[in-house]
MIGU-653944 format. One record per residue (C-alpha): x negated, y negated, z. Coordinates in steps of 0.5 Angstrom, whole numbers. Layout:
<pts>
+-------+-------+-------+
!    xx !    yy !    zz !
+-------+-------+-------+
!     X !     Y !     Z !
...
+-------+-------+-------+
</pts>
This chain:
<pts>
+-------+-------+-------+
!    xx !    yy !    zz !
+-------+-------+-------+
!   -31 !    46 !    64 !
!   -26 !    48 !    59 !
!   -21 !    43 !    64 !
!   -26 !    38 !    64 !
!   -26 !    39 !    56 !
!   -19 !    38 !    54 !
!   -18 !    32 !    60 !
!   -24 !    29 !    55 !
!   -19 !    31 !    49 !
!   -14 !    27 !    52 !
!   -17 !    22 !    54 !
!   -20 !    20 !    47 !
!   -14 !    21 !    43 !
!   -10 !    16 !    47 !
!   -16 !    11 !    46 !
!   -16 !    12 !    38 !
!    -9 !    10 !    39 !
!    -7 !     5 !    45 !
!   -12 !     0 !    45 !
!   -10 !    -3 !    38 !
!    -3 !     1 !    38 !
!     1 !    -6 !    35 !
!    -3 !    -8 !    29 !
!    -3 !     1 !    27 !
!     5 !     1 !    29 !
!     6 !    -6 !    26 !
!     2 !    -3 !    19 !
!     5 !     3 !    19 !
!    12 !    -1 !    20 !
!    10 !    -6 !    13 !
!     7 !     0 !    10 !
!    14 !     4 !    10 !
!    17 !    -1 !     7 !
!    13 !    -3 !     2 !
!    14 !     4 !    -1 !
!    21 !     3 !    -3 !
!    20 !    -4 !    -4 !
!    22 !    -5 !   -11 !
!    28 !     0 !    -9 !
!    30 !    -5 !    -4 !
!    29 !   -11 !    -8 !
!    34 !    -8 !   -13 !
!    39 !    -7 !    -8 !
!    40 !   -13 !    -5 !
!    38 !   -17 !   -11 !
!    42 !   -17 !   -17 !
!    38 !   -22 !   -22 !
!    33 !   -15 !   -20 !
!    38 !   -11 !   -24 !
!    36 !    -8 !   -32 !
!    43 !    -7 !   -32 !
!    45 !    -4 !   -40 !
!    53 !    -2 !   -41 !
!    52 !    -1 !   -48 !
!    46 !     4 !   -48 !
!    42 !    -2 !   -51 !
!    35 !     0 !   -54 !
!    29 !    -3 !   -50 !
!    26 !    -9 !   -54 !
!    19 !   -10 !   -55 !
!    14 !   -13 !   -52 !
!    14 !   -19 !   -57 !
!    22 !   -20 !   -56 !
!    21 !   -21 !   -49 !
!    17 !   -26 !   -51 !
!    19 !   -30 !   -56 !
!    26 !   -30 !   -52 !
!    23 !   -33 !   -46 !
!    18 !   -39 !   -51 !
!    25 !   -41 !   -53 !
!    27 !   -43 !   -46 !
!    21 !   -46 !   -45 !
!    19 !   -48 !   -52 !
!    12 !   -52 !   -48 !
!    10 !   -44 !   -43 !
!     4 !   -42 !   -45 !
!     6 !   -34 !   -44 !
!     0 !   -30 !   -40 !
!     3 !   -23 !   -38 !
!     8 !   -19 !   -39 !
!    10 !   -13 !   -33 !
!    14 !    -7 !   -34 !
!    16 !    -4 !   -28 !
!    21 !     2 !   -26 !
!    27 !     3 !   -31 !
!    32 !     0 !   -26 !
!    29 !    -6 !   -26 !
!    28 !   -12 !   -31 !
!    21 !   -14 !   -34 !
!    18 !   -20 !   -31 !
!    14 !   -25 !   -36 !
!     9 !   -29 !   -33 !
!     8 !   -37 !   -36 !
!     5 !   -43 !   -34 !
!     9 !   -49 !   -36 !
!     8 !   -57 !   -35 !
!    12 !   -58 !   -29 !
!    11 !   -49 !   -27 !
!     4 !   -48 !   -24 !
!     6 !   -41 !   -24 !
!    12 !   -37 !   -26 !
!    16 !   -31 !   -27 !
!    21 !   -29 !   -31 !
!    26 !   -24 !   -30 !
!    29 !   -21 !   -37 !
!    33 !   -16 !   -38 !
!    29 !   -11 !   -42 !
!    36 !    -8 !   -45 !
!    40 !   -15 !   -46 !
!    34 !   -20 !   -47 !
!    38 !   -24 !   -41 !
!    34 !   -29 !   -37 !
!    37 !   -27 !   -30 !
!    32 !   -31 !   -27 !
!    26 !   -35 !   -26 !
!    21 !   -33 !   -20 !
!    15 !   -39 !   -17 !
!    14 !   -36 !   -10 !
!    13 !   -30 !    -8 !
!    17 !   -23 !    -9 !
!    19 !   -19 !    -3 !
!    15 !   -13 !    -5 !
!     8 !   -18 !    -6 !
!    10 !   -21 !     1 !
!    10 !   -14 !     3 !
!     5 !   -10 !     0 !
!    -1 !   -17 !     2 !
!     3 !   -17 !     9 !
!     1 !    -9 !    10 !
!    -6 !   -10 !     6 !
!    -9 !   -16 !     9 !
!    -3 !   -18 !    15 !
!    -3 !   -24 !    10 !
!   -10 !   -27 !    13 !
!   -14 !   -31 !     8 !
!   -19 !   -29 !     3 !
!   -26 !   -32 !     3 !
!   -28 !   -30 !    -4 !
!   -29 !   -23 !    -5 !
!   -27 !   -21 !     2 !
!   -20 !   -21 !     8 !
!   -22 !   -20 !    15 !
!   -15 !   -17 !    15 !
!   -16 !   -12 !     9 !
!   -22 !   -10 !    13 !
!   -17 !    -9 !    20 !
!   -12 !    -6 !    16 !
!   -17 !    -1 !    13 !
!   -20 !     1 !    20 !
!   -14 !     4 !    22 !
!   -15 !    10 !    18 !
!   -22 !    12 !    22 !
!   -16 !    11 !    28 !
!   -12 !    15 !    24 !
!   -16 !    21 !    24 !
!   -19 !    20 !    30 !
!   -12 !    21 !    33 !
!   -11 !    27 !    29 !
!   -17 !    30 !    30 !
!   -17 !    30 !    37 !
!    -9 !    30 !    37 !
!   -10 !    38 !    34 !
!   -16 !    39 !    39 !
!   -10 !    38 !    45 !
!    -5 !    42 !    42 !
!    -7 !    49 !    43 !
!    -4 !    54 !    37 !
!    -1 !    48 !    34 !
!     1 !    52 !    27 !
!     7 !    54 !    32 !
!    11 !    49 !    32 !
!    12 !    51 !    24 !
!    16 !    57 !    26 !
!    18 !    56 !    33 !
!    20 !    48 !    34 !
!    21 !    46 !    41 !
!    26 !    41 !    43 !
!    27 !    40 !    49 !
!    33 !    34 !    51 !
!    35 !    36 !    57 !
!    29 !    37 !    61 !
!    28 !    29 !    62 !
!    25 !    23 !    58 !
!    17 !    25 !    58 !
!    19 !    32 !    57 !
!    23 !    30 !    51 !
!    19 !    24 !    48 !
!    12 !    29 !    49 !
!    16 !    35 !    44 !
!    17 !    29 !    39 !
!    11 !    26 !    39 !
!     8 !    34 !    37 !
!    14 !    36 !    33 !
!    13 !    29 !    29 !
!     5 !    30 !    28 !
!     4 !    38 !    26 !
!    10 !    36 !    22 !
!     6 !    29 !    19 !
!    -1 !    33 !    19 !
!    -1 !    33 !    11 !
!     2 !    26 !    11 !
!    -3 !    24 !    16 !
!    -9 !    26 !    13 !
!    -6 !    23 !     6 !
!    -6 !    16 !     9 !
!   -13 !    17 !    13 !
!   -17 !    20 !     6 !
!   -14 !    14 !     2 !
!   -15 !     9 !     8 !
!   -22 !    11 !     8 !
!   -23 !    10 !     1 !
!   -20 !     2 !     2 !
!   -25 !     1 !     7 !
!   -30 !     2 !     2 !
!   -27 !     0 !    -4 !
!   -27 !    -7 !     1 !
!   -35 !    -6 !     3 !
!   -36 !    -5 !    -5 !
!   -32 !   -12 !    -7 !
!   -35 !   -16 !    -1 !
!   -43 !   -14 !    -5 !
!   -40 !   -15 !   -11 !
!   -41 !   -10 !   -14 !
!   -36 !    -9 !   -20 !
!   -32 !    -2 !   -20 !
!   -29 !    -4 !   -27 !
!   -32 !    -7 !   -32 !
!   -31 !   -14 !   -35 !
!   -27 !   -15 !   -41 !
!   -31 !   -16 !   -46 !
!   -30 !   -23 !   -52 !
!   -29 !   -23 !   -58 !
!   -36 !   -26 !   -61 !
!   -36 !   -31 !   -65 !
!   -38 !   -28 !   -72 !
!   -31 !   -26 !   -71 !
!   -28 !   -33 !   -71 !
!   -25 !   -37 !   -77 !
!   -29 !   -42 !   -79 !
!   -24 !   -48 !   -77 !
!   -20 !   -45 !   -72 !
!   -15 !   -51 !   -73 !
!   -13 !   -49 !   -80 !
!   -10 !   -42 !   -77 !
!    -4 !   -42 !   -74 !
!    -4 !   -36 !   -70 !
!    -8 !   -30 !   -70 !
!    -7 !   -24 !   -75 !
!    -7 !   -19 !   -70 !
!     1 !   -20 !   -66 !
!     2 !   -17 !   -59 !
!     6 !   -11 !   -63 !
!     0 !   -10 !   -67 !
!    -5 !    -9 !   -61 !
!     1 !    -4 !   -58 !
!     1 !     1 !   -64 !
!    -6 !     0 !   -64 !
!    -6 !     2 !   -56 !
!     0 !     7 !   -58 !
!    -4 !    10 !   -64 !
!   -10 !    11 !   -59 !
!    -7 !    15 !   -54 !
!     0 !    17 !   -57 !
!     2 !    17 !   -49 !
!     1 !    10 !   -47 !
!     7 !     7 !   -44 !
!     5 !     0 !   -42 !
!     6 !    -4 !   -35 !
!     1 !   -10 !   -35 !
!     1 !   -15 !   -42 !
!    -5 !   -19 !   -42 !
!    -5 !   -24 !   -48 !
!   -11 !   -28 !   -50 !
!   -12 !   -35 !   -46 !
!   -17 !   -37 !   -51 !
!   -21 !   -37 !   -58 !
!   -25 !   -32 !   -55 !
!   -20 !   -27 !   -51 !
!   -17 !   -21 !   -52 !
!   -11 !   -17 !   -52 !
!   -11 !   -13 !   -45 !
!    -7 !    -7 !   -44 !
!    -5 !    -3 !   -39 !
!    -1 !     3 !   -38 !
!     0 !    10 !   -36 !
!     1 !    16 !   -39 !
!     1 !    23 !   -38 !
!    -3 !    24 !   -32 !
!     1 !    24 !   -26 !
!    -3 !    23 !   -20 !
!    -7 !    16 !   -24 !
!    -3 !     9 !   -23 !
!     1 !     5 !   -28 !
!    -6 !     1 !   -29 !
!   -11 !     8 !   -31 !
!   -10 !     8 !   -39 !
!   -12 !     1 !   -42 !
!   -14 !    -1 !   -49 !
!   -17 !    -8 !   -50 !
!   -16 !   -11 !   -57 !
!   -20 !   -16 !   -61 !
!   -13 !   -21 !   -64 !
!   -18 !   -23 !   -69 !
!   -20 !   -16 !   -72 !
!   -16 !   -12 !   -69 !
!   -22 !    -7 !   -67 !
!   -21 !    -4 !   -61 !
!   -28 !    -8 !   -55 !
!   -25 !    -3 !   -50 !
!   -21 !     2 !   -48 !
!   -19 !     6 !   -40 !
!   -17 !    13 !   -40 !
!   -17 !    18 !   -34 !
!   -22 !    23 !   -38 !
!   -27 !    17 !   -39 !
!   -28 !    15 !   -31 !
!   -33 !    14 !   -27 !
!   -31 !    17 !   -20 !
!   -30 !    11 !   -17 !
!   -25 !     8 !   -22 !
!   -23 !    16 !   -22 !
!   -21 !    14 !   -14 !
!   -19 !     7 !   -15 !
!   -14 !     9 !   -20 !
!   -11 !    15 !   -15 !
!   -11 !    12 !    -9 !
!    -5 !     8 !   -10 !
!     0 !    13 !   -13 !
!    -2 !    17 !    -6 !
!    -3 !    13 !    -1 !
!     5 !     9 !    -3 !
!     8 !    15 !    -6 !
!    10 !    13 !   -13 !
!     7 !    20 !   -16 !
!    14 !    23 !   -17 !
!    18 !    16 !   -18 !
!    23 !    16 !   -14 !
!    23 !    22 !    -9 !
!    16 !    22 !    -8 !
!    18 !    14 !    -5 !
!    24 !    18 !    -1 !
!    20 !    22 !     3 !
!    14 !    18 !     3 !
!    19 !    13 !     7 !
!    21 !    18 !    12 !
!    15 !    20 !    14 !
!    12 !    13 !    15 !
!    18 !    12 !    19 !
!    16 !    18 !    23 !
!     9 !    16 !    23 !
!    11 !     9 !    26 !
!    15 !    13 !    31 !
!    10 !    17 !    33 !
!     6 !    11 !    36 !
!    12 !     8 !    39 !
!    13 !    15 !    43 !
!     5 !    15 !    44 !
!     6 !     9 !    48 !
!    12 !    10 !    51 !
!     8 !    17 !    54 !
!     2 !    13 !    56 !
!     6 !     7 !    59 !
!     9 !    12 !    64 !
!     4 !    16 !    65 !
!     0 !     9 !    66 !
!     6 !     7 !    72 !
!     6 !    14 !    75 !
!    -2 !    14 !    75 !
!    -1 !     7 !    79 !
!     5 !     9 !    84 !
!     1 !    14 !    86 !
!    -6 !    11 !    87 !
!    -2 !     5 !    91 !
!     2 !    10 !    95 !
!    -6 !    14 !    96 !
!    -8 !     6 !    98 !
!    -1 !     5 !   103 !
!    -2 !    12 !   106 !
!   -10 !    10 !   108 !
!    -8 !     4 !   110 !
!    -2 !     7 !   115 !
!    -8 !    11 !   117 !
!   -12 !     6 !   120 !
!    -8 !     2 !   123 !
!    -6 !     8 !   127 !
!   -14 !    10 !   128 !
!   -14 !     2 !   131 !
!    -7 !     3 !   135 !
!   -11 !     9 !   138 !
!   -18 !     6 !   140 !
!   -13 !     0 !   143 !
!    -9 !     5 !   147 !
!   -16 !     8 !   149 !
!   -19 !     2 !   151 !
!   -13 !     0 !   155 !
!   -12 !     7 !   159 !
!   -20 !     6 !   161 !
+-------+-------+-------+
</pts>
């Protein structure tokens, strides 16, 4: 009975991996990638680089912009993003002859050093791993929701993977690697040293995996984790807008207002009005560290400088809690730069952990037909001597 159960156990691992194993490398592969895609972009860029020789201070957020509204006096600035230290910002605009633009400014310098209107090597990443760049239809990919079942593939596989390897905990104290007993003896040690040593790694991905699909599920019935931004009202308004050059509360108003809020507010993503009746949308980070650029955010009304909203860990519900700490875990951005090394390391890991789980199968796979069509030779060499043998029979009579 116990022999039967652990045939089931295998048998049911290798089908959580091996029907779809080359959309769950493939996206172990570009999810690997996409965790140290702003690092790559940074190496084999140089515009990507916030260089600053002389030590210069970080301008202000109105500073970037005045910069870039002065290249393109006729730009309608919408967003400001601020990402790693070593890299530049990025101001967004919209300009006669630019649908959509980005403009990559030294945040030491205030150098433009260079001007974007496709897309970036880590947004090409990050939608090649989130959806396989298959088209959205509204509030829904059937690429995201392909991505996100590999989760329940994940932890099937790990489930079923930890079932099979009896006192698995050894592996901790007691590695065993052998390379000199053949291939499948060797690729068999890898594949069970990578996923004890992966189990953490792998349980991460799945949990986080699994709260995409639902978060998927959620946009599909359009139902709003967040809540919209409100507008300002319109006893708000001047009585002739047109006589108002410009509104009374500046871009750096409304980040000392967000600053003066939470004392710890670093922003990473600048909204500025697109309307009368917009409002200055501000996100950041701040000193929790498992909670993504985006969990502190201020709205500001520019007419009055009240604050129409604000986003703190403190006040989430337990879906924003989930939608905020999920992307940290799941590419490894919590500790910055080490955290996103050895995230890198055990996605490639992962990645060959479903390369020497298919390698194990296609051998057993040849093995398992060599030796049924050896069977099916050796019956029928049988039957031809049982036939050679009537035919002598019916002769000597």
């Amino acid at each position: 009975m116990a022999k039967l159960s652990n045939r089931f156990w295998f048998q049911l691992h290798g089908w959580f991996s091996l029907p779809i194993w080359i959309i769950f490398c493939f996206v172990c592969l570009t999810g690997t990638i996409s965790v140290i895609s702003h690092e790559l972009t940074w190496l084999t860029n140089p515009d990507s680089r916030a260089t600053n020789p002389e030590n210069l201070q970080v301008k202000k957020t109105s500073e970037l912009i005045s910069i870039v509204q002065e290249a393109y006096p006729t730009a309608k600035i919408t967003t400001v993003m601020t990402f790693e230290d070593y890299l530049v910002n990025a101001v967004v605009f919209i300009d006669k002859d630019k649908p959509q633009a980005f403009a990559y400014i030294n945040q030491y310098t205030g150098d433009i050093q260079a001007v974007n209107q496709g897309i970036t090597f880590s947004g090409f990443m990050r939608s090649l791993h989130g959806w396989l760049l298959l088209p959205w239809q509204s509030n829904y990919s059937i690429g995201y929701y392909l991505v996100c079942i590999m989760a329940i593939v994940m932890l099937g596989a790990l489930i079923t993977g930890l079932i099979i390897y009896k006192n698995f905990w050894r592996a901790f104290t007691q590695p065993k690697l052998r390379l000199t007993q053949g291939k499948k003896t060797l690729l068999a040690d890898l594949h069970r040293l990578s996923g004890v040593w992966s189990i953490w790694f792998l349980l991460v991905m799945s949990i986080t995996g699994l709260w995409y699909l639902v978060q998927a599920v959620l946009w599909h019935v359009d139902y709003d984790i967040e809540p919209h931004s409100p507008i300002a009202t319109v006893e708000h308004l001047p009585l002739n807008i047109e006589e108002v050059p410009a509104v009374p509360i500046t871009i750096n108003h409304a980040l000392e207002i967000a600053e003066k809020k939470f004392p710890d507010f670093v922003p990473t993503y600048t909204m500025l009005p697109e309307h009368n009746r917009d409002t200055y949308k501000l996100y950041g980070n701040g000193d929790f560290i498992f909670y993504d650029q985006y969990s502190y955010g201020v709205i500001v009304n520019p007419w009055t400088g009240d604050i129409e909203g604000e986003r703190s860990p403190e006040k989430m519900t337990v879906l924003q809690t989930l939608s905020h700490i999920a992307d940290p875990l799941h590419y490894g951005t919590i500790g910055g730069i080490w955290t996103k090394v050895l995230w890198f390391i055990f996605g490639m890991i992962l990645t060959g952990m479903s390369i020497t789980g298919f390698l194990m199968w296609g051998s057993r796979t040849v093995k398992a037909s060599r030796s049924v069509q050896g069977i099916t030779n050796s019956i029928e060499m049988d039957n031809e001597h049982l036939k050679q043998s009537i035919l002598i029979q019916q002769e000597v009579k």
